[in-house]
N, CA, C and O atoms as CSV, one atom per row, in Angstrom:
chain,resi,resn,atom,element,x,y,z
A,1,UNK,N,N,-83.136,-14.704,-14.448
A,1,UNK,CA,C,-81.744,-15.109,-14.350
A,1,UNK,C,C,-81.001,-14.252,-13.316
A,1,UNK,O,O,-80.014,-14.690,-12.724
A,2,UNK,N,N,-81.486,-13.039,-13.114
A,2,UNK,CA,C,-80.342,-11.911,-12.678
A,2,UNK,C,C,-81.194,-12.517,-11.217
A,2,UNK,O,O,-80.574,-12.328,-10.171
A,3,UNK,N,N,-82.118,-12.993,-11.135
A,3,UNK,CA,C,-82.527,-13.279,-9.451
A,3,UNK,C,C,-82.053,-14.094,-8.805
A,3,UNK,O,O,-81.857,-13.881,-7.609
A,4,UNK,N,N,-81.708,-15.317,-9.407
A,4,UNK,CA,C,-81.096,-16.630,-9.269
A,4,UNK,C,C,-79.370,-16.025,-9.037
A,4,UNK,O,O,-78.632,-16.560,-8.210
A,5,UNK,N,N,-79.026,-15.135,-9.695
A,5,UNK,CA,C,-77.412,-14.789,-9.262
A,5,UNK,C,C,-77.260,-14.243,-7.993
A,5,UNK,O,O,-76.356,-14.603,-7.239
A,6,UNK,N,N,-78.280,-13.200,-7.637
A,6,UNK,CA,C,-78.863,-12.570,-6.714
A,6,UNK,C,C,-78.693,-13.646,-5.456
A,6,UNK,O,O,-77.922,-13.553,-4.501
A,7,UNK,N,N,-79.484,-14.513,-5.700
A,7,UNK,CA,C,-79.869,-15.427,-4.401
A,7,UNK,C,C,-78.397,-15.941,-4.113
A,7,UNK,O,O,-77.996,-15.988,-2.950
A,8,UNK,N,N,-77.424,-16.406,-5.396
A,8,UNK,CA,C,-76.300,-17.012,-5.226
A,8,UNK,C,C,-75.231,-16.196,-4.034
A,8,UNK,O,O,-74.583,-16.659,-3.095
A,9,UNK,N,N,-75.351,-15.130,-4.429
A,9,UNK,CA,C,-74.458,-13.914,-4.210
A,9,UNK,C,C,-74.934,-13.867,-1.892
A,9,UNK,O,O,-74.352,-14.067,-0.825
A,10,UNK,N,N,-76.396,-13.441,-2.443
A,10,UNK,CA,C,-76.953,-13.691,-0.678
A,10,UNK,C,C,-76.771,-14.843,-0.187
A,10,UNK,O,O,-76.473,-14.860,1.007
A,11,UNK,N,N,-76.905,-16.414,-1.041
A,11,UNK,CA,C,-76.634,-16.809,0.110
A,11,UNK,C,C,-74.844,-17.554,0.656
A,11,UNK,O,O,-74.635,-18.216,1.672
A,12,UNK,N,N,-73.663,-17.089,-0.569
A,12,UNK,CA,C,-72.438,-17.462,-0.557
A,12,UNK,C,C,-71.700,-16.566,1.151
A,12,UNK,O,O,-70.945,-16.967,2.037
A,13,UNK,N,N,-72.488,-15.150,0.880
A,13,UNK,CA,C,-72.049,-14.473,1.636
A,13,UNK,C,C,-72.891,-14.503,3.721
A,13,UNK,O,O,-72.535,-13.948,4.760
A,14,UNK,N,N,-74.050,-15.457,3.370
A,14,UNK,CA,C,-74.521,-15.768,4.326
A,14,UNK,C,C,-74.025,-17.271,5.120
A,14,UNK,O,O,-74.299,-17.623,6.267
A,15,UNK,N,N,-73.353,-17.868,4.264
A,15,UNK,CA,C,-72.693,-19.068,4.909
A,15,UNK,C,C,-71.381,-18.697,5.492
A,15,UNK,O,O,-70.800,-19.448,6.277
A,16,UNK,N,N,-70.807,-17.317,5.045
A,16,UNK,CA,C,-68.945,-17.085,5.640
A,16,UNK,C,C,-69.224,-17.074,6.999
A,16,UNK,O,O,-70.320,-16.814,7.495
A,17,UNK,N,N,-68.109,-17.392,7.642
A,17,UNK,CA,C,-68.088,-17.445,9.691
A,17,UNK,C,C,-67.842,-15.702,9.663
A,17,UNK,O,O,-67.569,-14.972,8.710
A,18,UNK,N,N,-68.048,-15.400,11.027
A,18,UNK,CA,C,-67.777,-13.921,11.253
A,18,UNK,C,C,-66.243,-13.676,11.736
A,18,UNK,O,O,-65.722,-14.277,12.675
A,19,UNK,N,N,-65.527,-12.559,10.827
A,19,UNK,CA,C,-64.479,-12.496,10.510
A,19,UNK,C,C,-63.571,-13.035,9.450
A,19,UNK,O,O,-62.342,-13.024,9.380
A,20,UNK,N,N,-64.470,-13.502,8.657
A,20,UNK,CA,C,-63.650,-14.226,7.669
A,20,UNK,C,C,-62.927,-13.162,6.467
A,20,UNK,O,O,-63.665,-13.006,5.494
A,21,UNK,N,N,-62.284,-12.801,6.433
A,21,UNK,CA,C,-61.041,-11.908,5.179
A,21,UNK,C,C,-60.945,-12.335,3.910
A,21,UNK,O,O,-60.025,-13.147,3.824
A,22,UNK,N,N,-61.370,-12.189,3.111
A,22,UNK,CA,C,-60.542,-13.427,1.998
A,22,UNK,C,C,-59.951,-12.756,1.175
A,22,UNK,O,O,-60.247,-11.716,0.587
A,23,UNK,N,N,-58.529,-13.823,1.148
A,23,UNK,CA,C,-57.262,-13.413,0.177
A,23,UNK,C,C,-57.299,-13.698,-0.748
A,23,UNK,O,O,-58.301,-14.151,-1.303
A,24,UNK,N,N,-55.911,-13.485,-1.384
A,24,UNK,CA,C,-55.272,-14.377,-2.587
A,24,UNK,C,C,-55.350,-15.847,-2.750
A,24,UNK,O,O,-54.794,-16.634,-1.984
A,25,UNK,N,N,-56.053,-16.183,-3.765
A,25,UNK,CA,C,-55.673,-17.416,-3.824
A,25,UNK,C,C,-54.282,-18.211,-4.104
A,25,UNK,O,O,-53.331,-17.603,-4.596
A,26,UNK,N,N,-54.196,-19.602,-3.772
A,26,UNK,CA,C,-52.942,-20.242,-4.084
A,26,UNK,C,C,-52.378,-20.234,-5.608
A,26,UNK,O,O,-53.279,-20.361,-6.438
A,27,UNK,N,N,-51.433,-20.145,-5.994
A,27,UNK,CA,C,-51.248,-19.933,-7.410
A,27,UNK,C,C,-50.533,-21.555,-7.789
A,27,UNK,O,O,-49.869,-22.200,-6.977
A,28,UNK,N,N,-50.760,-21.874,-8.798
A,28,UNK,CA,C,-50.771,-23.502,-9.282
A,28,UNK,C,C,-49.464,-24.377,-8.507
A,28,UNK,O,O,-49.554,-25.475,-7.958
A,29,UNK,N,N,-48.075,-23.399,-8.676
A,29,UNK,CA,C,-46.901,-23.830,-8.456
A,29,UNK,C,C,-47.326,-24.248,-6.768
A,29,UNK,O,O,-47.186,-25.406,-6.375
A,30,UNK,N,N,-47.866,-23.120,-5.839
A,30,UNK,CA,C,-47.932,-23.111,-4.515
A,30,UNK,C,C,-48.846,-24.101,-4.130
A,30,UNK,O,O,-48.711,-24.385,-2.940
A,31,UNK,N,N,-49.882,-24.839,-4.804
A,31,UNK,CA,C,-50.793,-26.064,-4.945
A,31,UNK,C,C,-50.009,-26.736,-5.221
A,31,UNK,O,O,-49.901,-27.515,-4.274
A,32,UNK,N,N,-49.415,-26.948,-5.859
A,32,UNK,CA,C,-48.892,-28.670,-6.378
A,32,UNK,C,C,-47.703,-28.895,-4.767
A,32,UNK,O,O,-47.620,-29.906,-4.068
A,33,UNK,N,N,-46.943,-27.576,-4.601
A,33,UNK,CA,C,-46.235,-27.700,-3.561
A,33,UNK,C,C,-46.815,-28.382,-2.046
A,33,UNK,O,O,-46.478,-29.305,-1.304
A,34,UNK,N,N,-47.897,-27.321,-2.085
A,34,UNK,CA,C,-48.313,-27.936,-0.438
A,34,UNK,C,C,-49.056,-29.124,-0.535
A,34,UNK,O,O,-48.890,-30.041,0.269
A,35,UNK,N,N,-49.935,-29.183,-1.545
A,35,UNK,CA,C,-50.616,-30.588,-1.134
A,35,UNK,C,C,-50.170,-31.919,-2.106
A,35,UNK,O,O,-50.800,-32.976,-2.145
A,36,UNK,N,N,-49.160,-31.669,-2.739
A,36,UNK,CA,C,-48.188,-33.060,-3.401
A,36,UNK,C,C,-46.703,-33.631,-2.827
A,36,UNK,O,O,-46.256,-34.707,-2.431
A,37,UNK,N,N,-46.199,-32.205,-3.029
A,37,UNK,CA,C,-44.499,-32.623,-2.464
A,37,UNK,C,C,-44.877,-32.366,-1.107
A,37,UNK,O,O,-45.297,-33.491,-0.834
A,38,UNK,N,N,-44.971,-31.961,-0.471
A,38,UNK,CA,C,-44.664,-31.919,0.693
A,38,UNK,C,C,-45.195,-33.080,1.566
A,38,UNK,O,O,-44.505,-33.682,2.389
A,39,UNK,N,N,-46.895,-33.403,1.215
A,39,UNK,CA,C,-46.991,-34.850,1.633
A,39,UNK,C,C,-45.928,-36.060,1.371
A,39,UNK,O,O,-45.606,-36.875,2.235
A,40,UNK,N,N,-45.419,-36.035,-0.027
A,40,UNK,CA,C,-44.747,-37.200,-0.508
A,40,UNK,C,C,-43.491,-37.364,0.318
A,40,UNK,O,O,-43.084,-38.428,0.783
A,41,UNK,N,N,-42.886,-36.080,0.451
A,41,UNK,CA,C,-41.478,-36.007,1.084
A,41,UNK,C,C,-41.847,-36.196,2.582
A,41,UNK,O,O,-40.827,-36.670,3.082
A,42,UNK,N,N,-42.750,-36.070,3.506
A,42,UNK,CA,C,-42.893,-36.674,4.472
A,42,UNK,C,C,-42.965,-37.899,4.672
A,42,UNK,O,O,-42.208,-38.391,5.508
A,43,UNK,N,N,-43.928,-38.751,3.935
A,43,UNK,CA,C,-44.037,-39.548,3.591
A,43,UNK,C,C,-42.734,-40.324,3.455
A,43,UNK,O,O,-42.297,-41.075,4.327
A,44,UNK,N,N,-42.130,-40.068,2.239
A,44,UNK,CA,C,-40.630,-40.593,2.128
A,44,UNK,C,C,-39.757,-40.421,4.157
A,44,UNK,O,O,-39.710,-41.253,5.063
A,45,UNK,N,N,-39.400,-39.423,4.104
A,45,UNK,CA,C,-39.266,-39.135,5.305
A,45,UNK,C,C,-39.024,-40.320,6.140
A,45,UNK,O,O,-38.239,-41.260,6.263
A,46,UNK,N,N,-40.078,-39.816,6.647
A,46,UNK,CA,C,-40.848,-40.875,7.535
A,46,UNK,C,C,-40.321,-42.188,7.421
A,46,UNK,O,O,-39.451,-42.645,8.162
A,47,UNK,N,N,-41.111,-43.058,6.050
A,47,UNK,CA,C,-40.905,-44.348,5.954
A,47,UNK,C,C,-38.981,-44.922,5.619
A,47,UNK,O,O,-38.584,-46.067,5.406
A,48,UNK,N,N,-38.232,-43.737,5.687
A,48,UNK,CA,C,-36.633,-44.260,5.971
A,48,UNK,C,C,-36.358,-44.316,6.708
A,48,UNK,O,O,-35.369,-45.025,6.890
A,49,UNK,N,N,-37.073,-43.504,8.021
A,49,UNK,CA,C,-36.922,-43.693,9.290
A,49,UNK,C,C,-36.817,-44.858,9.561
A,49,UNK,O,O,-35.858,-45.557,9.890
A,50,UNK,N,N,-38.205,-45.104,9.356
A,50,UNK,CA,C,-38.666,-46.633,10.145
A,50,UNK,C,C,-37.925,-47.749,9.436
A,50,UNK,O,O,-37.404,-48.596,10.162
A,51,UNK,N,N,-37.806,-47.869,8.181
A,51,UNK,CA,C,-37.101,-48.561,7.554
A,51,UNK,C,C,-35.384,-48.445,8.188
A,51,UNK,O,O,-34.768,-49.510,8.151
A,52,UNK,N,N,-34.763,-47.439,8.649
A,52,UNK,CA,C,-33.366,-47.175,8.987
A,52,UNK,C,C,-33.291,-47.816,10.620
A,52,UNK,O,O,-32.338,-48.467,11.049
A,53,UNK,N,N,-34.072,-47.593,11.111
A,53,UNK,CA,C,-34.286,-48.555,12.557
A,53,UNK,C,C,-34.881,-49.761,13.146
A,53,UNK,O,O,-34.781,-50.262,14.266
A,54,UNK,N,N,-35.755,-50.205,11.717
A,54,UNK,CA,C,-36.290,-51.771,11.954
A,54,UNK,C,C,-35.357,-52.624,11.239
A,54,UNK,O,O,-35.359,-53.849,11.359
A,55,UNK,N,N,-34.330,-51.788,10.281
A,55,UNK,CA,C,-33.537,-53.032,9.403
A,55,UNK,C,C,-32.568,-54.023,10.048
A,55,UNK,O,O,-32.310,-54.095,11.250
A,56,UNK,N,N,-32.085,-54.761,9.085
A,56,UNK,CA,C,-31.466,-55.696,9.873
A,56,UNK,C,C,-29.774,-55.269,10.092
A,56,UNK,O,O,-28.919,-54.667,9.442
A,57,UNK,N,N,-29.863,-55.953,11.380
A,57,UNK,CA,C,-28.661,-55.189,12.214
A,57,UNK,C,C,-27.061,-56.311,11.842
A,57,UNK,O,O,-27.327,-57.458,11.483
A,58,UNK,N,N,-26.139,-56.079,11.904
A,58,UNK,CA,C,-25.200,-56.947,11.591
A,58,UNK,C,C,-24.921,-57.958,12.881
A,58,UNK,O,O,-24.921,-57.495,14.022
A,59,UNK,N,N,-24.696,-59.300,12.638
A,59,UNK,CA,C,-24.560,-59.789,13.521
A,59,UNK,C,C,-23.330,-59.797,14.473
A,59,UNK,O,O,-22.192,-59.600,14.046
A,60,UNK,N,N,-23.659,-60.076,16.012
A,60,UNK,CA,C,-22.307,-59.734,16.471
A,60,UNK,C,C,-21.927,-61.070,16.941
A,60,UNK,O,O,-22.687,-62.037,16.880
A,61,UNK,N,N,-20.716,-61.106,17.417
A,61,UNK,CA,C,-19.940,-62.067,18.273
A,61,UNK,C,C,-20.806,-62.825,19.427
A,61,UNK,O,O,-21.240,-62.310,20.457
A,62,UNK,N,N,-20.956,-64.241,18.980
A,62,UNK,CA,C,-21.694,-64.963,20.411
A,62,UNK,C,C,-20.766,-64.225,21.387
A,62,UNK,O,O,-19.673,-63.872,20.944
A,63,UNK,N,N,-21.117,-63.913,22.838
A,63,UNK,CA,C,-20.606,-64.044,23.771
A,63,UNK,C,C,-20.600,-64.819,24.580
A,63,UNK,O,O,-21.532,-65.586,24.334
A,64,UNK,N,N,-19.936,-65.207,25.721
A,64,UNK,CA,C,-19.784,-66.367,26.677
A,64,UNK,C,C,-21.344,-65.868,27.634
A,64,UNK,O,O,-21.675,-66.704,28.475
A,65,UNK,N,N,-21.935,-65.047,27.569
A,65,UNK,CA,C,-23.350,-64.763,28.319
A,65,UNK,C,C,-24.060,-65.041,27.527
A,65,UNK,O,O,-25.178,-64.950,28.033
A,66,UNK,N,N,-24.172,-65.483,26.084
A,66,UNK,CA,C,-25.571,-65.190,25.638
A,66,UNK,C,C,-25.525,-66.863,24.962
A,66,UNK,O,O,-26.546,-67.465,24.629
A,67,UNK,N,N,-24.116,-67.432,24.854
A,67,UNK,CA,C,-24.304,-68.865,24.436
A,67,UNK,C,C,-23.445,-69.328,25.121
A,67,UNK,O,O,-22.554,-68.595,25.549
A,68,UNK,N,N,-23.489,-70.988,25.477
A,68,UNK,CA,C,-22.598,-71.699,25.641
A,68,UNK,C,C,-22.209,-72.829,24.408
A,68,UNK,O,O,-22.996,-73.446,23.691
A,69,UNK,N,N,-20.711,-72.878,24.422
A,69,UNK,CA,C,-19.964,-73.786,23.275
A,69,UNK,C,C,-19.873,-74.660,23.979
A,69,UNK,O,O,-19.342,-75.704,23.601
């Protein structure tokens, strides 16, 4: 058993790139933040944009250039 942890241990540390540091991990609140809200609120974002500039525009006054009566 203790060889098999062994091997785990050699080969976790044989796959890191050179220079790799490792920190703190993300703590639950800082997960749900970056990869839920912050997509969603872009998301939202975003799609009022497009929604605020493809909507429909009020109509204006025929003019004497664009129709004839």
């Amino acid at each position: 058993m203790m060889n098999h942890l062994n091997s785990l241990v050699t080969l976790h540390s044989i796959a890191q790139e050179d220079g790799y540091v490792p920190s703190e991990g993300l703590s639950a609140i800082d997960t749900v933040v970056t990869f839920v809200v912050i997509p969603v609120a872009l998301f939202f974002g975003i799609a009022l944009i497009a929604w605020a500039l493809t909507g429909e525009r009020s109509k204006k006054k025929n003019s004497s250039i664009t129709s004839i009566d």
